[in-house]
N, C-alpha and C positions, 0 to 999 in steps of 0.2 A: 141170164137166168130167166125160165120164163114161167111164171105162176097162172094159173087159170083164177078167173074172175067169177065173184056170182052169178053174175049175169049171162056166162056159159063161153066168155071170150078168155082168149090168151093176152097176159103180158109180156113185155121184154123188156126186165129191167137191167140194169146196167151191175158190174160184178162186183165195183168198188163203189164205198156211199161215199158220198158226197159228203167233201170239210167242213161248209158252211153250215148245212141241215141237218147231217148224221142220216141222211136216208139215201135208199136208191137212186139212181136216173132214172125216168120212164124214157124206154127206146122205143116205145111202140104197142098199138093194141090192134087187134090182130083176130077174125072170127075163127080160124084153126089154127090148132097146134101146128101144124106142117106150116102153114104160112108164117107162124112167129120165128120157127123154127131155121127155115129158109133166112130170115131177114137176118137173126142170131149168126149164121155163117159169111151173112154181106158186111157184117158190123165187124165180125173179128175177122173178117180179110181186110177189109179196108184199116181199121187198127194195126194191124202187122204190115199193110203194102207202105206205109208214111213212115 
């Protein structure tokens, strides 16, 4: 999931929160959407390739 930040960057947080905290994973920040975007498709290949 990627939310845009104040500060005019991308997040990529993760789709399940987390047990311990009740929040997101941060996977990543990111200055374009394309770039978080890009990283989002390395994370859920790599999650499906294992």
């Amino acid at each position: 999931m990627i939310r845009k930040l104040a500060s005019g960057g991308y997040r990529l947080y993760s789709l399940k929160k987390d047990s311990k905290t009740g929040k997101r994973r941060n996977l990543g920040t990111f200055k374009t959407k394309a770039a978080a975007e890009k990283h989002e498709r390395e994370v859920q290949y790599f999650n499906r390739a294992g």
